[in-house]
C-alpha positions as CSV (number, residue, x, y, z in Angstrom):
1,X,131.4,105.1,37.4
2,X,131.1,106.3,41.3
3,X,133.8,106.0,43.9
4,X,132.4,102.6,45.1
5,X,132.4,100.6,41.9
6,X,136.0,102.1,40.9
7,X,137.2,100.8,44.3
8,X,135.5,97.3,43.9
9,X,136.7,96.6,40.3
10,X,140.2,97.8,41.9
11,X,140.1,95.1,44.2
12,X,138.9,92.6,42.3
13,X,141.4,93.2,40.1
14,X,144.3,93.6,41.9
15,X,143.1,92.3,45.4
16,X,143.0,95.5,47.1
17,X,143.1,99.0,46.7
18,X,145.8,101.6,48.3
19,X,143.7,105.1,49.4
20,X,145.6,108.4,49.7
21,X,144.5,111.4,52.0
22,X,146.3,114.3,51.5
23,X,147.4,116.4,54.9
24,X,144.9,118.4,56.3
25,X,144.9,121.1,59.6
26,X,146.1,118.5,62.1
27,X,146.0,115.4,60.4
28,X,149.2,114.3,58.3
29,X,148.9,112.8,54.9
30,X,148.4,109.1,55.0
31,X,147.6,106.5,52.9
32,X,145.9,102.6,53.8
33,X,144.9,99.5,52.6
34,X,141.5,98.7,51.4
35,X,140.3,94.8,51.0
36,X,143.2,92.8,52.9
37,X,141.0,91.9,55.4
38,X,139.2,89.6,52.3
39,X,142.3,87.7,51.8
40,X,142.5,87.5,55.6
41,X,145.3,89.7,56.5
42,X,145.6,93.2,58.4
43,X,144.9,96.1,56.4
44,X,147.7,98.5,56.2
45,X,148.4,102.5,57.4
46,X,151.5,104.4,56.2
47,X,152.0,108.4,57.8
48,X,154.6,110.1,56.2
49,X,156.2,113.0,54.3
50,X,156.9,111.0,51.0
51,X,155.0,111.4,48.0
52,X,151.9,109.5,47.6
53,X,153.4,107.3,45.2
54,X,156.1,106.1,47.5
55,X,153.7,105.5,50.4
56,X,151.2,103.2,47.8
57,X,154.1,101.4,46.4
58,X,155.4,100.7,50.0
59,X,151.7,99.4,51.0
60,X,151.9,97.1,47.8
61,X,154.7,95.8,48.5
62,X,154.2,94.9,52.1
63,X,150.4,93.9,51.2
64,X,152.5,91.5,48.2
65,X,155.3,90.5,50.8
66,X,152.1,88.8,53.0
67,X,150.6,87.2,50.4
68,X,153.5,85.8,49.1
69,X,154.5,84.4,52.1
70,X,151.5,83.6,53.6
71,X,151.9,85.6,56.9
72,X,152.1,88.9,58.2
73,X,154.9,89.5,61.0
74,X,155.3,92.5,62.6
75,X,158.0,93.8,65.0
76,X,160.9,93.5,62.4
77,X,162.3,95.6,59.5
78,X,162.1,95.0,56.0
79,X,163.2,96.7,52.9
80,X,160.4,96.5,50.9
81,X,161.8,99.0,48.4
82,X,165.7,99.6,47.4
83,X,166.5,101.4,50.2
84,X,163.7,102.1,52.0
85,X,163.5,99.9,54.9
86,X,160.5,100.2,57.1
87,X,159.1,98.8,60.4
88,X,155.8,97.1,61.0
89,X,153.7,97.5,64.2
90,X,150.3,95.8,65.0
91,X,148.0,98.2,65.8
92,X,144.1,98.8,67.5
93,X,141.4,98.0,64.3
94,X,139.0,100.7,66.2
95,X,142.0,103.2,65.5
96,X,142.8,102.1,62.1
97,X,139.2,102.4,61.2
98,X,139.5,106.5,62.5
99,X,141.3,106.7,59.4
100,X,140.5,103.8,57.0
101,X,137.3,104.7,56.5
102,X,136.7,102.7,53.2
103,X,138.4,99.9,54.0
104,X,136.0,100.0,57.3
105,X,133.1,100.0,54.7
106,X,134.4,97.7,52.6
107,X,135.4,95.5,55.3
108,X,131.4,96.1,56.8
109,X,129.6,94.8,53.0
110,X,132.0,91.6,52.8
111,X,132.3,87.9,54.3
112,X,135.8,89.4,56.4
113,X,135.3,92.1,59.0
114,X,139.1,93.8,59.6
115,X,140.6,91.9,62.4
116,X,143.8,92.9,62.4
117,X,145.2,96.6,61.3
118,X,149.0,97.3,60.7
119,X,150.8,100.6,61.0
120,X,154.3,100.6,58.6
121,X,156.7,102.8,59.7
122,X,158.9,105.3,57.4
123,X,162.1,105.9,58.5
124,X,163.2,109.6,58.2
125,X,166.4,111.0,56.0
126,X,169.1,109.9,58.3
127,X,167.5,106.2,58.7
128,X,165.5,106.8,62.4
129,X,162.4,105.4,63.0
130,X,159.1,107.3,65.2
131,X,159.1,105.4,68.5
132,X,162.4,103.9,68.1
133,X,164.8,106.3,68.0
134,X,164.1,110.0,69.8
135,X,165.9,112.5,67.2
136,X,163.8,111.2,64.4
137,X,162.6,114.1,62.5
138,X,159.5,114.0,61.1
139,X,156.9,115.1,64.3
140,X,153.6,114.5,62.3
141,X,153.7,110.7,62.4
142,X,151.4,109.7,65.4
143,X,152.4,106.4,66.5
144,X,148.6,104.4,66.7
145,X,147.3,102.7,69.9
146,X,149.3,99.0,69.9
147,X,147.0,95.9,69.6
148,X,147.4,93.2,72.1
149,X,150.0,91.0,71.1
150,X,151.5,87.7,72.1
151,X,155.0,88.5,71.8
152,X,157.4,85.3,71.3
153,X,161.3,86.2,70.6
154,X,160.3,90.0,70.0
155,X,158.4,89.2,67.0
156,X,154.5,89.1,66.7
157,X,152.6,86.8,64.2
158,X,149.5,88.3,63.2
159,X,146.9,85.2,62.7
């Protein structure tokens, strides 16, 4: 079976698919959503120095959080796993797509083009969060270009 079909019976499976790129020369390792945009929400980026398993079950469980509640709000924290709290940030699609490559091409051969792209933020050992708070520690999370956003009480709805 080739990459493609393993990702499609993923999704249709499950409803999408979490991808894991390992840290390269530059580049830290990541991990995104792939076939949100279907269901009509943002797909999902997580940077961080966590095992891959921790950032796929952290995109799960934000990506379960939506659909279970029919939303996706950013600009808040949630603890999406015992005691991992994280933060969610709307960012630019054209910059998720610079790393969500298959979800791009997913997104491209389906009825729902990605609209809307969220970055979830890790916080570090001590609890600090990249853009937030200035001693956090890990230095190879790039904080994406921001989306436009109508902000109403300091919280965003993503539509």
């Amino acid at each position: 079976m080739d990459e493609a079909q393993e990702l499609s019976n993923i999704i249709n499976e499950y409803g999408w698919a979490v991808q894991v790129n390992v840290a390269e020369i530059n580049r830290p390792m990541f991990a995104y959503t792939v076939g949100l945009s279907d269901k009509r929400y943002p797909e999902l980026l997580v940077f961080g120095s966590v095992p891959p398993r921790v950032m796929m079950n952290v995109l799960n469980s934000v990506a379960d959080m939506f659909v279970a509640s029919g939303e996706a709000i950013c600009g808040d924290m949630y603890a999406v796993l015992p005691k991992l709290p994280v933060r969610l940030r709307e960012i630019d699609v054209d910059t998720f797509n610079t790393y969500g490559v298959l979800a791009e091409y997913w997104a491209g051969n389906h009825t729902y083009p990605i609209r809307r792209a969220v970055q979830v933020l890790l916080p570090d050992k001590n609890g600090r969060f990249p853009g937030i708070d200035p001693d956090y520690a890990w230095e190879d999370v790039p904080l994406l270009q921001e989306a436009e956003l109508n902000i109403l009480d300091g919280f965003a709805k993503i539509l």
